[in-house]
PDB file of N, CA, C and O in Angstrom:
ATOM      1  N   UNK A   1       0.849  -1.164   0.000  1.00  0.00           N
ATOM      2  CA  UNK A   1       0.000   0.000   0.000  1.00  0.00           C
ATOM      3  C   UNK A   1       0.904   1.240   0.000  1.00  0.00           C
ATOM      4  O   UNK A   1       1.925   1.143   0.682  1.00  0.00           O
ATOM      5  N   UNK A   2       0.714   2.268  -0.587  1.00  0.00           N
ATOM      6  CA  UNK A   2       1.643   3.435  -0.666  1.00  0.00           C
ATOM      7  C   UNK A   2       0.735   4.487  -0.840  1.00  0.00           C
ATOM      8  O   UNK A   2       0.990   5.468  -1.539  1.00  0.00           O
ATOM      9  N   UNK A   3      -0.677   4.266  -0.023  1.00  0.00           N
ATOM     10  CA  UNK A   3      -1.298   5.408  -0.192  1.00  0.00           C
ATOM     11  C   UNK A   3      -2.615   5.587   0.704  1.00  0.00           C
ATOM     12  O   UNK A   3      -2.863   4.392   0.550  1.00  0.00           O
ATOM     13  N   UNK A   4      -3.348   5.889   1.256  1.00  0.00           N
ATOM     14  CA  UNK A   4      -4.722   5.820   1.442  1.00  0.00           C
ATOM     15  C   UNK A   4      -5.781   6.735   2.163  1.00  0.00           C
ATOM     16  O   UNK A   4      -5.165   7.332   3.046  1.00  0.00           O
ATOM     17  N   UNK A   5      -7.030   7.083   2.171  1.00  0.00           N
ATOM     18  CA  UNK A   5      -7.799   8.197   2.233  1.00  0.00           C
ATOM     19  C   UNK A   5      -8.575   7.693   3.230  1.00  0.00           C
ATOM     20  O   UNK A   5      -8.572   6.462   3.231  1.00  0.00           O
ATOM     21  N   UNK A   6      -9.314   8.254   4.178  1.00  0.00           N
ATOM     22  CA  UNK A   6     -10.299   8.238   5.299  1.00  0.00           C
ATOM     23  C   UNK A   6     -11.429   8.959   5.083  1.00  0.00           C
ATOM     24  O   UNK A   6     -11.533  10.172   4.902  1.00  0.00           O
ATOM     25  N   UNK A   7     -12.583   7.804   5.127  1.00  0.00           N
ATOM     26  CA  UNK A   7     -13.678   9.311   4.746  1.00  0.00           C
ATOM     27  C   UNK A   7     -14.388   8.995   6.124  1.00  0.00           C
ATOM     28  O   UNK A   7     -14.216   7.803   6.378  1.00  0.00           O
ATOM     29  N   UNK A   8     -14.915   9.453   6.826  1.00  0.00           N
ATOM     30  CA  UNK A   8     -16.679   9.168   8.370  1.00  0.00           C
ATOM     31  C   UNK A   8     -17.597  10.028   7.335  1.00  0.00           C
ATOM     32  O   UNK A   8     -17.425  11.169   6.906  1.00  0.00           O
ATOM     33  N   UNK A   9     -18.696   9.024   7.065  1.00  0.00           N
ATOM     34  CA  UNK A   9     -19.968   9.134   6.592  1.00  0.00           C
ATOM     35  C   UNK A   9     -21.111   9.228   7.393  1.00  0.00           C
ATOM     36  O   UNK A   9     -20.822   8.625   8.426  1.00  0.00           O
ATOM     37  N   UNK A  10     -22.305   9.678   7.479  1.00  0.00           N
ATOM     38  CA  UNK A  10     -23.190   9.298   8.444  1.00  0.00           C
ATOM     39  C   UNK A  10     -24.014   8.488   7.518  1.00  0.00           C
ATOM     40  O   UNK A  10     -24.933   7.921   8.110  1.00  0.00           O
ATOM     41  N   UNK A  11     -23.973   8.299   6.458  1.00  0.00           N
ATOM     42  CA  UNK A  11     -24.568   7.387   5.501  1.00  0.00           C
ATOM     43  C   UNK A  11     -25.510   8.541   4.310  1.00  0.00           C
ATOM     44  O   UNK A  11     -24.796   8.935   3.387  1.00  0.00           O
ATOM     45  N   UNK A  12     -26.445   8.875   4.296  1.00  0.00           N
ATOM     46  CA  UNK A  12     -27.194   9.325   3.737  1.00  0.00           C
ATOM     47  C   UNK A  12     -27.279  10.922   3.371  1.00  0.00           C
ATOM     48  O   UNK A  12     -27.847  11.349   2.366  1.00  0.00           O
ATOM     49  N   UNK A  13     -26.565  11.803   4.438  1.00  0.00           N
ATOM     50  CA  UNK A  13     -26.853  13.409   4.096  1.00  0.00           C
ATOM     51  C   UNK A  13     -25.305  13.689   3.975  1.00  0.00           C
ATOM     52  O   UNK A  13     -24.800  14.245   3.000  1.00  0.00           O
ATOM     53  N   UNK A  14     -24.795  13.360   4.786  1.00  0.00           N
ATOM     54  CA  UNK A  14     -22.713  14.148   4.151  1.00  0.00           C
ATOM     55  C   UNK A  14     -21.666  13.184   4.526  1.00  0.00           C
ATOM     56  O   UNK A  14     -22.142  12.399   5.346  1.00  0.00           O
ATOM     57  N   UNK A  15     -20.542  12.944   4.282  1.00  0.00           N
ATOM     58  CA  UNK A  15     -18.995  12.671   4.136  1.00  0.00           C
ATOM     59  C   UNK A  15     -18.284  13.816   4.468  1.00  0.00           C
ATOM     60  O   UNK A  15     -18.614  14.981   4.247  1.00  0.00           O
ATOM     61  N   UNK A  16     -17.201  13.365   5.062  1.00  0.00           N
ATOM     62  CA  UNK A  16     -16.222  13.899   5.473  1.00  0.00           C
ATOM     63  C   UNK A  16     -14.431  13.185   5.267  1.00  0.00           C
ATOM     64  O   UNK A  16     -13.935  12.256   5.905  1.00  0.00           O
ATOM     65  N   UNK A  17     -13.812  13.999   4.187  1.00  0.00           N
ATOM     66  CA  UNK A  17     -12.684  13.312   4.104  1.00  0.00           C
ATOM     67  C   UNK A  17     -11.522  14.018   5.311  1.00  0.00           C
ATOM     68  O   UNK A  17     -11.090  15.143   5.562  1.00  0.00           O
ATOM     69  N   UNK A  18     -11.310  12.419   5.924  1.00  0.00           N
ATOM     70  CA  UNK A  18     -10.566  13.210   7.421  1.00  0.00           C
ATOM     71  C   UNK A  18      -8.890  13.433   7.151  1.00  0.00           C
ATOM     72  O   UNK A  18      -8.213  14.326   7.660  1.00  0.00           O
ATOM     73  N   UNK A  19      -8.299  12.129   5.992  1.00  0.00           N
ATOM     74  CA  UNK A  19      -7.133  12.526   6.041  1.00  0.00           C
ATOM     75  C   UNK A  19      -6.593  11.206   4.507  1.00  0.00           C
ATOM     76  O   UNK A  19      -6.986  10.100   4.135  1.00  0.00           O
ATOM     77  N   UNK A  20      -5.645  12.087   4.117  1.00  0.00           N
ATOM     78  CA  UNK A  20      -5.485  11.356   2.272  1.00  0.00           C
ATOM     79  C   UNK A  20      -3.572  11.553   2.887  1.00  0.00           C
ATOM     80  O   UNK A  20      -2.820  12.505   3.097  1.00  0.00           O
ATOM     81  N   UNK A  21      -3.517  10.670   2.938  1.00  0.00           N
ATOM     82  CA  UNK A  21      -1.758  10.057   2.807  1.00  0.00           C
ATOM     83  C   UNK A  21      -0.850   9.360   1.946  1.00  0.00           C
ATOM     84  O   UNK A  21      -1.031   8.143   1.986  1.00  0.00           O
ATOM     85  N   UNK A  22      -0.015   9.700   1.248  1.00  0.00           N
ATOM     86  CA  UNK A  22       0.753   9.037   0.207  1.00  0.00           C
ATOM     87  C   UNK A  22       2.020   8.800   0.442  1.00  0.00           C
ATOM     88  O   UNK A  22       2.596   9.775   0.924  1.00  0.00           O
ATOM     89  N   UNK A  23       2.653   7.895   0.286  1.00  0.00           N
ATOM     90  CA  UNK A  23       4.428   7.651   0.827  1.00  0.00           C
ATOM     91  C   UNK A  23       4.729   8.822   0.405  1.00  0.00           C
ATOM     92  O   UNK A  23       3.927   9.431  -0.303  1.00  0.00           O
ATOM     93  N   UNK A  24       5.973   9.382   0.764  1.00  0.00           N
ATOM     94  CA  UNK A  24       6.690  10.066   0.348  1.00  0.00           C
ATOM     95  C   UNK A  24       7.348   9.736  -1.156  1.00  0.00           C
ATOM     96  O   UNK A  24       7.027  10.403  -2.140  1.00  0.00           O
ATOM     97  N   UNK A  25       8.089   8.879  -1.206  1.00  0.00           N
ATOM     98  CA  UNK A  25       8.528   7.894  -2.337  1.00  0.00           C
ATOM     99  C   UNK A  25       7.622   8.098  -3.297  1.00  0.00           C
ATOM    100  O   UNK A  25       8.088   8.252  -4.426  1.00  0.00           O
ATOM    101  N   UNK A  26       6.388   8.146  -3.169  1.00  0.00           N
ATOM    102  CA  UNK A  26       5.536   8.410  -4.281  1.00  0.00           C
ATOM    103  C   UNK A  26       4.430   9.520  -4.439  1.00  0.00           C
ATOM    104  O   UNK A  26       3.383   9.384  -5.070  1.00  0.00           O
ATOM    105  N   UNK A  27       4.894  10.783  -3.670  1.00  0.00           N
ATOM    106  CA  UNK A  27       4.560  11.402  -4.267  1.00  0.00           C
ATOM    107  C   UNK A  27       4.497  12.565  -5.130  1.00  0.00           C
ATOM    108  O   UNK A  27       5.459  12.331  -5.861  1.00  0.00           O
ATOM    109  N   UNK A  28       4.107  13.442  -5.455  1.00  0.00           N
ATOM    110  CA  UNK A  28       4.005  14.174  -7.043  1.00  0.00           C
ATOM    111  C   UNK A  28       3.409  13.232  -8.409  1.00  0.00           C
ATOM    112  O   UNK A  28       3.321  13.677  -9.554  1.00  0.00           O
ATOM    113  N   UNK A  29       3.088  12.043  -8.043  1.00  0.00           N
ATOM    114  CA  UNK A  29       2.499  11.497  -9.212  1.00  0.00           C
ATOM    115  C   UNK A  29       0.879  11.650  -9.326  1.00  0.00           C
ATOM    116  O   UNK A  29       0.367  10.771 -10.019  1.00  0.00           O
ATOM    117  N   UNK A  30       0.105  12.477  -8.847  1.00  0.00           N
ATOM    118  CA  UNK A  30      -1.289  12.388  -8.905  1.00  0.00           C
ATOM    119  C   UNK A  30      -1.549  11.642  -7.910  1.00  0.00           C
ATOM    120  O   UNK A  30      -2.546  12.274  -7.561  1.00  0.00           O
ATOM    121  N   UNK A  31      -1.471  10.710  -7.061  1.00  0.00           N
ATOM    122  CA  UNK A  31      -2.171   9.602  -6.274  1.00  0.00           C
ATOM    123  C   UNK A  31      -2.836  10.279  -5.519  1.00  0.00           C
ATOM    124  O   UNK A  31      -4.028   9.998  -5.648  1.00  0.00           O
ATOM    125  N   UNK A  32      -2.641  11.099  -4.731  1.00  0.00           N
ATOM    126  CA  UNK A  32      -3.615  11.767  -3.533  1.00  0.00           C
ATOM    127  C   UNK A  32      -4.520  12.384  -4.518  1.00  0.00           C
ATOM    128  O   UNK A  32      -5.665  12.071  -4.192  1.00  0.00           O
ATOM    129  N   UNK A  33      -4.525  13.103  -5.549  1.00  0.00           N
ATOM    130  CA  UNK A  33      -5.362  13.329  -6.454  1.00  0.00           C
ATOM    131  C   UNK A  33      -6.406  12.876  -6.486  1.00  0.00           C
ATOM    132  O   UNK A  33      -7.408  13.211  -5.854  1.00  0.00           O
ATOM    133  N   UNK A  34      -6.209  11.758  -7.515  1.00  0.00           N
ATOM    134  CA  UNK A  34      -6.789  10.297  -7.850  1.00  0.00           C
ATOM    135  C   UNK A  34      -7.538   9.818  -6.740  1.00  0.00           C
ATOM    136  O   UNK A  34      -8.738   9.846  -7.014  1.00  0.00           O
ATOM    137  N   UNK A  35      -7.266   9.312  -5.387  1.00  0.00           N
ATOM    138  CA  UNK A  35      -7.532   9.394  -3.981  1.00  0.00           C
ATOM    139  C   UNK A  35      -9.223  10.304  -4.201  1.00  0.00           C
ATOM    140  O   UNK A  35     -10.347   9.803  -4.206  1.00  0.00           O
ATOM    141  N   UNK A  36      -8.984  11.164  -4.296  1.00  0.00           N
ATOM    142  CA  UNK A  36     -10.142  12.579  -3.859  1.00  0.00           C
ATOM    143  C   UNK A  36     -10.845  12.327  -5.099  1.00  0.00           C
ATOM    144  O   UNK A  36     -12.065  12.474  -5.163  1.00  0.00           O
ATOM    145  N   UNK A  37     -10.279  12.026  -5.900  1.00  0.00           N
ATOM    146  CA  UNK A  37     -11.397  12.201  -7.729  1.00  0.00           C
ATOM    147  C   UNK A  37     -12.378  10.859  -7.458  1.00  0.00           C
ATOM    148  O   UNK A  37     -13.559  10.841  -7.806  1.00  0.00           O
ATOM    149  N   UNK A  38     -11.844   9.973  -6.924  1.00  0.00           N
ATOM    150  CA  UNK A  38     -12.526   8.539  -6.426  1.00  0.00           C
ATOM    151  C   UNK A  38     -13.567   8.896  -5.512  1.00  0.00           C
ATOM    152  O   UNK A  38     -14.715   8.831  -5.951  1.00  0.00           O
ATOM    153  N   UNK A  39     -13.358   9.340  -4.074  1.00  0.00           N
ATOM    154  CA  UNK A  39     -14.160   9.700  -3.140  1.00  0.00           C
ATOM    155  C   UNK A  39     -15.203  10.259  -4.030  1.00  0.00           C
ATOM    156  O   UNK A  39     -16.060   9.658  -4.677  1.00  0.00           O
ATOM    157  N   UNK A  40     -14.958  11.553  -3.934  1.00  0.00           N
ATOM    158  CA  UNK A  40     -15.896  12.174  -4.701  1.00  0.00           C
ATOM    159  C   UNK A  40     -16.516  11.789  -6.149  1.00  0.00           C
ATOM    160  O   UNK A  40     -17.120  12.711  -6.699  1.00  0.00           O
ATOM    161  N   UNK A  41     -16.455  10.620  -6.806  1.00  0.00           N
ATOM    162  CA  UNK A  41     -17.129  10.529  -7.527  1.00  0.00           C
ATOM    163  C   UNK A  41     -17.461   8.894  -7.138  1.00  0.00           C
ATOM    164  O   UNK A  41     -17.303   7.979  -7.946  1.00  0.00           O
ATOM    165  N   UNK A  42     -17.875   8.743  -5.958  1.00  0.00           N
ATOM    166  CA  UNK A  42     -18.185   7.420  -5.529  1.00  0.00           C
ATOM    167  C   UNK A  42     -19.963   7.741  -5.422  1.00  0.00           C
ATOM    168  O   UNK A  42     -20.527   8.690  -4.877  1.00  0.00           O
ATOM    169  N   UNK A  43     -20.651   6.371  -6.283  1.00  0.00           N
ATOM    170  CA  UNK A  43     -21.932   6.993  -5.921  1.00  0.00           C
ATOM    171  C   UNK A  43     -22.517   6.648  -4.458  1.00  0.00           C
ATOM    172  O   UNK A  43     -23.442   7.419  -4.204  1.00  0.00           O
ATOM    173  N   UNK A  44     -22.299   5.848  -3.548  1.00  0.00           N
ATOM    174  CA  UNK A  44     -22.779   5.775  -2.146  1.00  0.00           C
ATOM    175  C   UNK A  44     -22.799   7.704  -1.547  1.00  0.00           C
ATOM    176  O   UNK A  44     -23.708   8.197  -0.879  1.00  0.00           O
ATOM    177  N   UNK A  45     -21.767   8.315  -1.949  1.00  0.00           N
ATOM    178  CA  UNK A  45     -21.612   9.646  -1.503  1.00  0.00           C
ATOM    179  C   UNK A  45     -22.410  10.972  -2.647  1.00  0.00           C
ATOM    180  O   UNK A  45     -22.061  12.152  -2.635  1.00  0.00           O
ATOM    181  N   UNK A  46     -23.441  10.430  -3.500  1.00  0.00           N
ATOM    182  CA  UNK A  46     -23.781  11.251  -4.285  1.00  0.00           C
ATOM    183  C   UNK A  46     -25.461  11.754  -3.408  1.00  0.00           C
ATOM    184  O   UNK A  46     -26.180  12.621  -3.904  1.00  0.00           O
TER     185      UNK A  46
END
């Protein structure tokens, strides 16, 4: 794993992203990006 995001949901009205971490080693390549473009376009959170 060299990367990963935390969201607390209450399920149905909002999300909250608490914290998006990427190795050092890898980052500047988009991943924490990518990370947030996912969340947010996850439909459970629409």
């Amino acid at each position: 794993m060299i990367g990963f995001a935390r969201v607390v949901t209450d399920g149905p009205t909002m999300y909250y992203v608490c914290d998006v971490f990427v190795l050092e080693a890898y980052r500047g390549q988009g991943i924490g990006k990518k990370l947030i473009e996912t969340i947010t376009n996850a439909p459970e959170f629409e």
